[in-house]
C-alpha positions in Angstrom: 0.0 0.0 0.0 1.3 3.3 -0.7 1.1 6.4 1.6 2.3 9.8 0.9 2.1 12.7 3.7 2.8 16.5 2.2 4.4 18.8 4.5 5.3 22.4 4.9 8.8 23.0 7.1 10.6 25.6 8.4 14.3 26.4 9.9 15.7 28.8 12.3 18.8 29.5 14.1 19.5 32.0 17.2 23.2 33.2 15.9 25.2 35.1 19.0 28.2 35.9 18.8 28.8 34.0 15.1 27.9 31.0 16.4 24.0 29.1 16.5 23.4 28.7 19.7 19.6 27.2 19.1 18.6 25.5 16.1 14.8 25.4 15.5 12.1 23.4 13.1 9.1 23.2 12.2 6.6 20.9 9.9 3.4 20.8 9.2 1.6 18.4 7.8 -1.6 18.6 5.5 -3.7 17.2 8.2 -2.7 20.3 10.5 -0.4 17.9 13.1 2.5 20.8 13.9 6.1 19.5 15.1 8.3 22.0 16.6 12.0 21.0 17.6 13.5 23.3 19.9 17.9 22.4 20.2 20.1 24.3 22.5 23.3 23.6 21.0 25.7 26.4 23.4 24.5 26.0 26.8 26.8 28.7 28.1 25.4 31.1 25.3 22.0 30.2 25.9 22.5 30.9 29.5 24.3 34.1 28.6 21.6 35.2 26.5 18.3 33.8 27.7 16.3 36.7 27.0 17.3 37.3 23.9 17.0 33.5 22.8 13.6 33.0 24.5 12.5 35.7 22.5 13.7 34.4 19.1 12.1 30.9 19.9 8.8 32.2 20.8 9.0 34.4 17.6 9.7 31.0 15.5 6.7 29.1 17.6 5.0 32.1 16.4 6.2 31.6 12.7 5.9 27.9 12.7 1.6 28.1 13.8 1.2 30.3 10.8 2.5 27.6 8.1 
């Protein structure tokens, strides 16, 4: 039996400092399921920064409900 699932994505990255400190992304499917991946990749920077990188994740959550 074949299955096919279509599927919007999307990608984001907090950059501080040169470096991605959170990588983000997003899919959603044609039946409306929405997937959001949240990676802290610097720990110190995130620490460092929290504000700031709080802010750009809930402005990619924001992003990612709108696909």
């Amino acid at each position: 039996m074949y299955k096919e699932t279509k599927a919007t994505t999307l990608q984001g990255s907090v950059i501080i400092e040169n470096q991605s400190v959170v990588s983000m992304y997003a899919q959603k499917s044609n039946r409306g399921d929405l997937t959001i991946n949240v990676n802290v990749q610097s720990e110190t920077l995130y620490k460092a920064n929290k504000e700031e990188c709080d802010a750009d994740i809930a402005t990619f959550k924001s992003h990612a409900e709108e696909l």
